[in-house]
N, C-alpha and C positions, 0 to 999 in steps of 0.2 A: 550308591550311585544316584545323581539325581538326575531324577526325569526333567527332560526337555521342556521348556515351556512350551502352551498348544500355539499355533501359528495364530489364533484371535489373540492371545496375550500378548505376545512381540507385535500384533499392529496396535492394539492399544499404547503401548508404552511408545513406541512413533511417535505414533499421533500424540498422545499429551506432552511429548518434547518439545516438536517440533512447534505445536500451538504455545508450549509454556515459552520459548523464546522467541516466536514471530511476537506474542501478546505481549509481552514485557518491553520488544523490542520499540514498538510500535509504539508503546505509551509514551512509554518514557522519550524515544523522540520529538514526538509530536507535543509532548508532555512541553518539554523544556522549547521549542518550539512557537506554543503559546505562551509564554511566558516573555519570549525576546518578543512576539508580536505586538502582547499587550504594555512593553515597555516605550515600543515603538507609535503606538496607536495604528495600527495600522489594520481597519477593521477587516477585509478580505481573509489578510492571514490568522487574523482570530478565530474567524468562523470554520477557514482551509485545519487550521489545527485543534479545534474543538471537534468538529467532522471524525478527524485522525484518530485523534485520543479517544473519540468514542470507540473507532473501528478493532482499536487494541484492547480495549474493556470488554466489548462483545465477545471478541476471541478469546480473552481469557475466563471470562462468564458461561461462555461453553466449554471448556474446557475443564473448568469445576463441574458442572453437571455431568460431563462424560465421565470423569472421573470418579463421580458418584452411583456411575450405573445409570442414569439417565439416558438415554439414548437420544433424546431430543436437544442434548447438547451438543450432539455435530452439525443440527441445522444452523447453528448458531455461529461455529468452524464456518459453513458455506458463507454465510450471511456476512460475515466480517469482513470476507475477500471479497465479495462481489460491492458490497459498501464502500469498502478500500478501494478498488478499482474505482467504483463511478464519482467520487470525491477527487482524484486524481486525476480523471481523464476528463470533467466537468473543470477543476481549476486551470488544467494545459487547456481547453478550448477557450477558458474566459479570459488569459493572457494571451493564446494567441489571434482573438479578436482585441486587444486594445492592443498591438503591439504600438510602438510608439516611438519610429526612430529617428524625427529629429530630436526627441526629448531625450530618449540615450545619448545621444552623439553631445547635446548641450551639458550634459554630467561630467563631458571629459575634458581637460584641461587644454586649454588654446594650443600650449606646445606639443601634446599629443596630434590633436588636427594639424596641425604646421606639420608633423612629421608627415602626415598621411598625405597630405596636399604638394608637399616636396616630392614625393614617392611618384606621385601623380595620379592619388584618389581622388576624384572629385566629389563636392556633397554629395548627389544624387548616387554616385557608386556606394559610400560611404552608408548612407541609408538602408540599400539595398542587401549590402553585407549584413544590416543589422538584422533586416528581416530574414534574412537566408539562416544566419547563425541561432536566433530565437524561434524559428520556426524548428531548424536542425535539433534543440536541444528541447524541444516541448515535445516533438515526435519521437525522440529517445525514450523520454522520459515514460514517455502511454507505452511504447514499444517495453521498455524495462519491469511497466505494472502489469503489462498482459502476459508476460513472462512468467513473472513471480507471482502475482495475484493467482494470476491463469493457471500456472504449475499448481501452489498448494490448493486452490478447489479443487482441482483433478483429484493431486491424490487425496486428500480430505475425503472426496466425493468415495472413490476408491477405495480405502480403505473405511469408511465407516457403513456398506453392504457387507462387508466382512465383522465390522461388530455387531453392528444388528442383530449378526445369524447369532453372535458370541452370547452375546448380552439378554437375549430374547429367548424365556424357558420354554422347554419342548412341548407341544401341547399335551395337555389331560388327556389320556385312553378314556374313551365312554365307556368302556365295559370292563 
């Protein structure tokens, strides 16, 4: 019959899951991410996805050390979400200060506007919408990273008091 594994071994393997597919996740989007940026020239989203790609390397950078018995590889787990987060919630403030909606509105084609003017949107309404709808989707956006950023530090945070105790040999009897 085999014995149960201890409850520190089932949060280890967790944890290096859930780190081995947030970190891979992460790269690789952000990865291919900077790649369409830099075909784009579009230096913001260079920096917004080199930021990224870093934050999925760190994650997975700790996630080899914990797996090697390091224990100083979970700070690294914290550090990647909290990074994550502030890179995401730094590029939604830096677009929702230039939002810019007559420049949207001029991207869209005269017979789009004719439709919304027929309707009986006016510019100024038109505008407005834009900024309600970019505002609506940048506040999503920080609301969706504090969720998910937010959740895996929790449990990150949570379960790696629980390695520590695992991982960390009992101390030497003096006598």
């Amino acid at each position: 019959m085999l014995n149960p594994p201890l409850p520190s071994q089932s949060v280890i393997r967790k944890v290096l899951a859930v780190s081995l597919v947030n970190g891979w996740s992460i790269t690789i989007v952000a990865g291919l991410s900077l790649l369409v940026t830099l075909a784009l020239g579009d230096g913001l989203g260079i920096v917004v996805s080199l930021l990224v790609t870093g934050a999925g390397v760190v994650e997975l950078r700790g996630r080899h050390w914990l797996k090697g018995g390091d224990t100083g590889g979970g700070r690294w787990l914290l550090a990647a979400q909290l990074g994550l987060m502030a890179v995401i919630y730094c590029y939604c403030l830096w677009q929702l200060r230039h939002v810019d909606p007559p420049g949207a509105l001029s991207s869209l084609p005269a017979e789009q506007l004719k439709i919304f003017e027929s309707i009986g949107y006016t510019k100024a309404a038109l505008e407005k919408s834009v900024t309600v709808a970019m505002v609506a989707i940048y506040a999503g956006v920080m609301l969706a990273s504090l969720l998910h950023q937010g959740g895996l530090y929790y449990f990150y945070r949570r379960s790696l008091a629980k390695i520590d105790q695992a991982l960390v040999p009992p101390p030497i009897p003096t006598e």
